[in-house]
C-alpha positions in Angstrom: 180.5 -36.2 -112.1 181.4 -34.4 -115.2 178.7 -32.6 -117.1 178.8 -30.6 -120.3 176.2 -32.0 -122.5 175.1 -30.0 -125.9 171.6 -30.9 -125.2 169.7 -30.3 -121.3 167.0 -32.5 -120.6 164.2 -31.9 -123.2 166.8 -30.5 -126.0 165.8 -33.6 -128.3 164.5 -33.8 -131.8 161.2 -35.1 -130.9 160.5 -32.4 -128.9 161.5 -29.5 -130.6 159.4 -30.9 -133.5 156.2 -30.8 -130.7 157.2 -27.1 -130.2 156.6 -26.3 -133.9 153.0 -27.2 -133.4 151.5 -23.5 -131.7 148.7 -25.6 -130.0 151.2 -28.4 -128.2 150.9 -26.9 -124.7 152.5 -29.8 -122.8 155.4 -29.7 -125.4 155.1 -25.8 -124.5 154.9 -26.5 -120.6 157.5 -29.2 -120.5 160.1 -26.4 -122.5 158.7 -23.5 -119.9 159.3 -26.1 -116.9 162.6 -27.3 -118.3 164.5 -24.3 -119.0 162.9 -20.9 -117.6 165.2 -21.0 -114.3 167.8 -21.1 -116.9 167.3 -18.4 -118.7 166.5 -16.6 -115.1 169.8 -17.1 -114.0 171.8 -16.1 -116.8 169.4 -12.6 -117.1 170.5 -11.9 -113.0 174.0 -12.9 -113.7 173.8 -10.5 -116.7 173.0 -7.8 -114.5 169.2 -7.5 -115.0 166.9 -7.3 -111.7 164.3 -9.3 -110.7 161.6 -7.7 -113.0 163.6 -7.5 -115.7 164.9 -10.9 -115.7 161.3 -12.2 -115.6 160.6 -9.7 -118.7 163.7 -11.4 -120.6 162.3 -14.9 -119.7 158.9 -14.2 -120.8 160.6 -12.4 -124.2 162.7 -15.2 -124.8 160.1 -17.7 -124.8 157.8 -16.0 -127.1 161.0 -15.7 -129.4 161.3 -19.4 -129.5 157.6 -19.9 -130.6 158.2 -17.2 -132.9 161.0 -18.7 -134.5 161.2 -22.5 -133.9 159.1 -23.5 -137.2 162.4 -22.3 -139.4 164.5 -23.6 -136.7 166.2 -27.5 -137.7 167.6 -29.3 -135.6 171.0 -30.0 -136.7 173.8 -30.2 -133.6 176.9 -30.4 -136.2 176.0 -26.5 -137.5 173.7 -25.0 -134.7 173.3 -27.0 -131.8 169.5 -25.8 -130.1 171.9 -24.8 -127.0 173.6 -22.0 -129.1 170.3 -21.1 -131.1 168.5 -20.6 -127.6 171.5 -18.3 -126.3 171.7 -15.9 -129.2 167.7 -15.4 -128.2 168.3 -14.8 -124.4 171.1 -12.3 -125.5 169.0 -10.0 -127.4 166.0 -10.4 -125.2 168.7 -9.7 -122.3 170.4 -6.3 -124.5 166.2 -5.2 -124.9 166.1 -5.1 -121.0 169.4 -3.2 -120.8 168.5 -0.8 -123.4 165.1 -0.4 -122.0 166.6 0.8 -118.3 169.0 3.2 -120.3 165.9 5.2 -122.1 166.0 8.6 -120.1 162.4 8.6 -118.6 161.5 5.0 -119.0 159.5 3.3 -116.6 162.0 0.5 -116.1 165.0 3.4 -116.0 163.4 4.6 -113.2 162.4 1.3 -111.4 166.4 0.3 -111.9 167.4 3.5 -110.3 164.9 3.0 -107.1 166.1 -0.7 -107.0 170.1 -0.1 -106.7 170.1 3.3 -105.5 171.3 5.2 -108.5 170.4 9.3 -108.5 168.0 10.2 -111.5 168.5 12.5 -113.9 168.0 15.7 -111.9 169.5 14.3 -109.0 173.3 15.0 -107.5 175.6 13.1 -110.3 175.9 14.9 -113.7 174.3 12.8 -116.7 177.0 12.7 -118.4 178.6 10.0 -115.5 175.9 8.1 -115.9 176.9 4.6 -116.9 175.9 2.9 -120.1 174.5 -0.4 -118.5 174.0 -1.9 -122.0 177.4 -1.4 -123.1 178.4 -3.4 -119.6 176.8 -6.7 -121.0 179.5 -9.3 -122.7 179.5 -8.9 -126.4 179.3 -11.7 -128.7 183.7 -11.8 -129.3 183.4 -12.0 -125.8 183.5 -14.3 -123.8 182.3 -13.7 -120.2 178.5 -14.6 -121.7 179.3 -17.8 -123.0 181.1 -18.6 -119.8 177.8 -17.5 -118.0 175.7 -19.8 -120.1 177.9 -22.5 -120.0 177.8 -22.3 -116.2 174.2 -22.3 -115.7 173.6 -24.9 -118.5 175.6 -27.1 -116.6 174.1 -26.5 -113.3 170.5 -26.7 -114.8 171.6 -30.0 -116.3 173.3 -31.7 -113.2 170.0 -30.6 -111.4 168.1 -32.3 -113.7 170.4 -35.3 -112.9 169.6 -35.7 -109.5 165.7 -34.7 -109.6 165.6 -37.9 -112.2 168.0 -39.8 -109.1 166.0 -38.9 -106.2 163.2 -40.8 -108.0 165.1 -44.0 -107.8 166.1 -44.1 -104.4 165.1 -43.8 -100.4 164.7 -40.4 -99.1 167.0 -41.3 -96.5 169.4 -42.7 -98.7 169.5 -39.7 -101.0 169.8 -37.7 -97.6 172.9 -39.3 -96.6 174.7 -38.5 -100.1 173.1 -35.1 -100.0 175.0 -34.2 -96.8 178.2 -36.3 -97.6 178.6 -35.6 -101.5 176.6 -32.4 -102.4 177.2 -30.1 -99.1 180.6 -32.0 -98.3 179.8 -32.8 -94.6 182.4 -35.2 -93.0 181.2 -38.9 -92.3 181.2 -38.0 -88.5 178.8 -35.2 -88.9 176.4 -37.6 -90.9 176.5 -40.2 -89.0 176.3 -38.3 -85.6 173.6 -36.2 -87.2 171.6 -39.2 -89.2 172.2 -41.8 -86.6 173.7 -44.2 -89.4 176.7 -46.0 -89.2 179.5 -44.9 -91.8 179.7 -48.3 -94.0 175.9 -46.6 -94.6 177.6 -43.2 -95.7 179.9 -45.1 -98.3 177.2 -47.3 -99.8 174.6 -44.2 -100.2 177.7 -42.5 -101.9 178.4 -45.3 -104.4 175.3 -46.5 -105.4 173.8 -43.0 -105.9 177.0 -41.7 -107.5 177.0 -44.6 -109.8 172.9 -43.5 -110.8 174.0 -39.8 -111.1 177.0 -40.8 -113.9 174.1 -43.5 -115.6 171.3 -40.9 -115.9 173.8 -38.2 -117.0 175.3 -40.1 -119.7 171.7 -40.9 -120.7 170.3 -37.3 -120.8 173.5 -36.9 -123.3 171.9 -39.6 -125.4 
């Protein structure tokens, strides 16, 4: 299945317009739930660590409330998938930047974390990378590519969590072997004592779901 949708899951008008209202905390938590392993991923993948990635979640987050009542909705100029991404960036570059200040608390944490020497340590200062300067720019494009990725993942995730709702356990066991971790039918069926004309149908009828509720998260 083919995903690339402008808006993930929640990214509709009716809820951004609950996340204007400070005090809408299942607008809030359904946002939190809905994207914050998104944003994790893309903070790792930007070469944060675990800490700091949480710190850039957290940051980005409190951006959004910050800055969602001047925020309109309006895909054909700023689509809420690009809005949310300039966000993450600069929370991401404040992490970055943070690690670089000589003495910083996070600097040092960074340096215990991947084994880089400190100031006063064997390698000169002046070899000392520039992590900041490492991330993507904005006229580049290895962030956007990142994004885009994880978006995507994110979405097709939320795909099959809506699926898995519709179906058998054992049915959505058989496609998760046979579709999503590419086992062949002889391992399934040796392994799930089913026959293989189960194997097809589990494939079909769950792959057919997957393309419905996709197109309908687009929607």
């Amino acid at each position: 299945m083919t995903v690339g949708a402008e808006d993930l899951l929640a990214t509709r008008a009716t809820l951004l317009a609950r996340l204007k209202d400070a005090d809408d905390q299942t607008g809030w938590q359904q946002f939190f739930s809905t994207y914050w392993k998104l944003l994790y991923g893309v903070a790792l993948r930007s070469g944060l660590t675990d800490a700091e990635a949480q710190d850039a979640v957290q940051e980005t987050v409190i951006a959004v409330a910050r800055h969602i009542p001047a925020f309109k909705y309006d895909p054909a100029k700023c689509s809420f998938k690009t809005w949310l991404l300039l966000l993450a960036r600069q929370r991401i570059v404040h992490q970055l930047r943070k690690r670089n200040k000589p003495g910083g608390a996070a600097n040092r944490v960074h340096r215990r974390e991947t084994g880089e020497m400190g100031l006063d340590g064997a390698r000169p200062s002046g070899t000392e990378t520039a992590t900041v300067d490492q991330l993507p720019h904005k006229d580049n494009p290895d962030l956007e590519v990142i994004w885009d990725e994880e978006w995507n993942k994110h979405f097709l995730s939320a795909v099959i969590e809506r699926v898995k709702q519709r179906v058998s356990d054992r049915q959505f066991q058989i496609f998760d072997l046979y579709v999503l971790q590419n086992w062949s039918v002889q391992e399934v069926t040796r392994t799930l004592r089913v026959n293989p004309a189960q194997v097809y149908l589990a494939k079909h009828r769950i792959g057919r779901l997957l393309k419905k509720e996709g197109q309908a998260l687009k929607r």
